[in-house]
Every structure is written in structure tokens, then in C-alpha cells.
N, C-alpha and C positions, 0 to 999 in steps of 0.2 A: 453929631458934634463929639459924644465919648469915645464914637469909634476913631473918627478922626486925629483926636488926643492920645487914643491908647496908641496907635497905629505910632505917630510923632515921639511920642515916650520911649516905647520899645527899638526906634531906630536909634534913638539917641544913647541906648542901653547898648545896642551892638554896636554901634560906635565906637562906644568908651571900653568895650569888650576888647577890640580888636585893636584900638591902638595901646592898652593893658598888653596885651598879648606880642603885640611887635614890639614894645620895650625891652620885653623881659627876652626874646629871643634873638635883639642883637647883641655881637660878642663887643666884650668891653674892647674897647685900645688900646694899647701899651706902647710904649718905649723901651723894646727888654735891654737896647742897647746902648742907651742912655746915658753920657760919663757925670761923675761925680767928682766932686772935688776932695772928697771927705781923702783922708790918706790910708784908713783902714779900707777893706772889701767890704761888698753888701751884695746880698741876694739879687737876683734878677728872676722875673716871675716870669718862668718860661713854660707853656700846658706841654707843647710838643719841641722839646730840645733837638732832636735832632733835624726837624725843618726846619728850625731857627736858626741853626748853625749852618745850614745849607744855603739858606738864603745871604749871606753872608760873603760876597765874592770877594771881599779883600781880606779873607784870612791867608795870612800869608806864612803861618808856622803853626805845626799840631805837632804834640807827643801828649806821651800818657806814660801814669802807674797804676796801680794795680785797682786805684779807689778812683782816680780824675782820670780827665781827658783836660788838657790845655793848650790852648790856642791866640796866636794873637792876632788884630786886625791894623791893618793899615790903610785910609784911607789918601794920603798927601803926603808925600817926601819930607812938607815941612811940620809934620804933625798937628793935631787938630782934638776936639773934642772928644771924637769917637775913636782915636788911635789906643789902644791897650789890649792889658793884656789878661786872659779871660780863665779860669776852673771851673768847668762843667762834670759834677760829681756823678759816679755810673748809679749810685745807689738812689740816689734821689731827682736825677733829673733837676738839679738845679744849677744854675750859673750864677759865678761870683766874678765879678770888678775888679781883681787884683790891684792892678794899678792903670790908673786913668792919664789920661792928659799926658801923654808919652810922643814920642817923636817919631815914628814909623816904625814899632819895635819890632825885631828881629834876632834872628838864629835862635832860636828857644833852647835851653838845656837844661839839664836835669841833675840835681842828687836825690840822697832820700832827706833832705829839710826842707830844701831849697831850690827854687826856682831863678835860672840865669836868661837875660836876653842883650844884644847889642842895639843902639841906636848911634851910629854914625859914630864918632870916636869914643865912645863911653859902653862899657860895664856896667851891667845894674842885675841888683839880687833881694830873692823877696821872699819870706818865709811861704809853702804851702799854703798854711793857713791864712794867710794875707798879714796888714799892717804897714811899715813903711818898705821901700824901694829904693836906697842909697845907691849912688854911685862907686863902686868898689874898685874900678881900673878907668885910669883918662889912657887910651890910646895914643901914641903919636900920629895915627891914622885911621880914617874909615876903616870898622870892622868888617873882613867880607868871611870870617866863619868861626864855628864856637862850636868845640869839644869837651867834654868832660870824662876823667876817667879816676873814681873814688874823689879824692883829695883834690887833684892833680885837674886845672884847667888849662885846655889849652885856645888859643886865637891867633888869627891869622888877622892881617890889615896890608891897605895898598897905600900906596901916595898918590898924587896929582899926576907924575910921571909915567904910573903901570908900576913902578916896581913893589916886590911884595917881602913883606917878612913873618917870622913864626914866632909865637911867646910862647913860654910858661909862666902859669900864675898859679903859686902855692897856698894862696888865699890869704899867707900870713906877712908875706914879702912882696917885695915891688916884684913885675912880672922881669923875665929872662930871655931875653933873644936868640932863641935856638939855629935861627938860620936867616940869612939875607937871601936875595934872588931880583934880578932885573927884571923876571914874571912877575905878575900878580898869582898872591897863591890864596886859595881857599880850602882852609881847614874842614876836613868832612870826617873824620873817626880817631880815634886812639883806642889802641887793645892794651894799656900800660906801656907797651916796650916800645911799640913804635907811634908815630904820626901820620898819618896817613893827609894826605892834598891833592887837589887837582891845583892842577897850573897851565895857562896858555902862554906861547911864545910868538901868538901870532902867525905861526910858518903852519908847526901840525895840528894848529885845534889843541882842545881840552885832551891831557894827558895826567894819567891818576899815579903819584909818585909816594914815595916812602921813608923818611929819616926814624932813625932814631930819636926817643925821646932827649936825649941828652946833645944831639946833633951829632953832624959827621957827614958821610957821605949820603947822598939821595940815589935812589933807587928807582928805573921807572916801574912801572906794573902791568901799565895797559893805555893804552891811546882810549880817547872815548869820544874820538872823533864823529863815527858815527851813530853813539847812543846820547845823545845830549840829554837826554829826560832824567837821565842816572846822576847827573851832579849833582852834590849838595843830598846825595840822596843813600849815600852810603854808611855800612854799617861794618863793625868790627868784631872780630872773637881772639881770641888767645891764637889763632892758627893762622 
């Protein structure tokens, strides 16, 4: 009979050993991407960032400076819970909620304060550090691109019909209409002096063209007919 009991005890002992033991060895759950309504940013607890960010197939815009990487995600044309827009610090491996509850946000850009993105006809701007994300420009049209160069923003937008136009926005005045075009045109770099866009006319494909900042004649550059991967994907220097 005691061996019997001891026997009965001791299983009951590994037992409560092992399932002790598989508690503590499953990984917790999260929601690292989880929006928030608050209007300031908040941490996201992320162990391995950069297969968090991997996993992630609707990021649809990444840049970086020198301390972040920032990205946003878009999951629905008519935005949703998880549409925003994201600062993943190199130093710490953590992610910040910038701004949540967004509407497919797009074309990311950059100063050294401030972070810009489009959603459909609207401008919005939001300090690095987080906090609010006002509305800084209503478009006349869907935005299809966003440059910035110092001061000096520039955007592109189309209408219902294809046709496209260029602005400047000084950040302190309403924006300026540098140019009209029966294309739709898409803003992709500014070196100060000039504008740089791709534009289709339907006939030749995408074609990478050049105005002046202050407008005037367009210049073409280069057909990119056959490199589609390279639009929206361009970059500028002084030369």
C-alpha cells in the first residue's frame, strides 16, 4: 500500500513538474501591431525587429536617418485599424506608433524634425518624436508623389481624368502650381534646382522628365519603359 502511494505521489509530483515546466517555456503573444487611439506614439515590444518588420507585407514605404528606420503599413485603400505609420529605432530595436488610424498612408518623407506622408488628397506632418499629425495641405487631387528638398516640399496629384499637376509648398503658404500636364505626373526627387517626375502618356510607358523648380520648360531624361522597378524609386544630387 505505501509503495503504491509513494509510486501515486511521485507521478503526481512529475506531473505538476512538467506542466510548471511548459508554462514557463511558451513565448508570451503579442500584438506588436496593434493601433492605438491615444494621439501621442507608444512603444511596441518587439524581441526580434527586424522579423517583425519582415513579416509585414503591407509596408508600403520605408526611409531612414541616421538614428530610425520608418515605415508605413497599409492594409485597405479605405484605411483601417492597422494602417500607420511606424519608427523603428537602430539603437534599440524598438517600435513606435507614430500615428494610427490613417487612411493608407503613403509617399513617406523626410526633414531633420519632421516626418511627411500622403493619403489621398491630404498632407499630414508629424514630429520624429511623435505626438499629433495635422493636416498641413488639402490637395485639389489624389496625391501620386512627395519630395522634399530643406525647406522646400514638393507634390505631385492627378484628377479622375489622368491629368496631372506639380506644387510647391513652403510650409508657410498655400502650395504653388509649378506646372499643368494632361499626364498624370509623379513627383520622385528634387536636387533644389530642379524637379525631377516620371510621367505616362499612354503611347511611350513611363518617361523620367525634369522642370525647374520655379517652372518652365520640361525636359525628358530617359524613357523607363523597360525598367518599371525604378519608379517612385529615384534619387537626386546637386548634378
Amino acid at each position: 500500500m505505501v509503495t503504491r502511494f509513494a509510486i501515486l505521489f511521485f507521478s503526481f509530483l512529475l506531473l505538476l513538474i512538467a506542466s510548471a515546466c511548459g508554462s514557463a517555456s511558451s513565448p508570451a503573444t503579442s500584438t506588436p501591431f496593434a493601433a492605438t487611439s491615444a494621439p501621442t506614439s507608444r512603444a511596441i515590444v518587439a524581441p526580434d525587429v527586424p522579423a517583425l518588420v519582415l513579416q509585414q507585407s503591407d509596408i508600403n514605404n520605408l526611409i531612414s536617418d541616421e538614428a530610425n528606420l520608418f515605415f508605413s503599413i497599409c492594409k485597405s485603400p479605405r484605411g483601417g485599424s492597422t494602417d500607420a505609420v511606424y519608427k523603428l529605432t537602430k539603437d534599440s530595436r524598438q517600435v513606435f506608433a507614430l500615428a494610427t488610424e490613417q487612411n493608407c498612408p503613403d509617399k513617406l518623407a523626410q526633414d531633420a524634425l519632421n516626418l511627411y506622408w500622403a493619403s489621398n488628397r491630404q498632407l499630414f506632418q508629424i514630429s520624429k518624436q511623435g505626438g499629433s499629425a495635422p493636416t498641413v495641405v488639402n490637395a485639389e487631387s489624389p496625391v501620386t508623389g512627395l519630395a522634399l528638398y530643406q525647406s522646400e516640399i514638393y507634390f505631385s496629384a492627378c484628377d479622375s481624368s489622368g491629368a496631372g499637376a506639380l506644387f510647391q509648398w513652403m510650409k508657410t503658404a498655400a502650395p504653388k502650381i509649378i506646372a499643368r500636364d494632361a499626364r498624370c505626373m509623379q513627383i520622385a526627387a528634387s536636387d533644389g534646382a530642379n524637379i525631377f517626375f516620371i510621367a505616362n502618356d499612354r503611347v511611350n510607358g513611363d518617361e523620367l522628365w525634369r522642370i525647374a523648380k520655379n517652372g518652365g520648360a520640361v525636359e525628358k531624361i530617359a524613357s523607363l519603359a523597360r525598367y518599371p522597378v525604378v519608379v517612385g524609386k529615384i534619387l537626386a544630387d546637386a548634378t
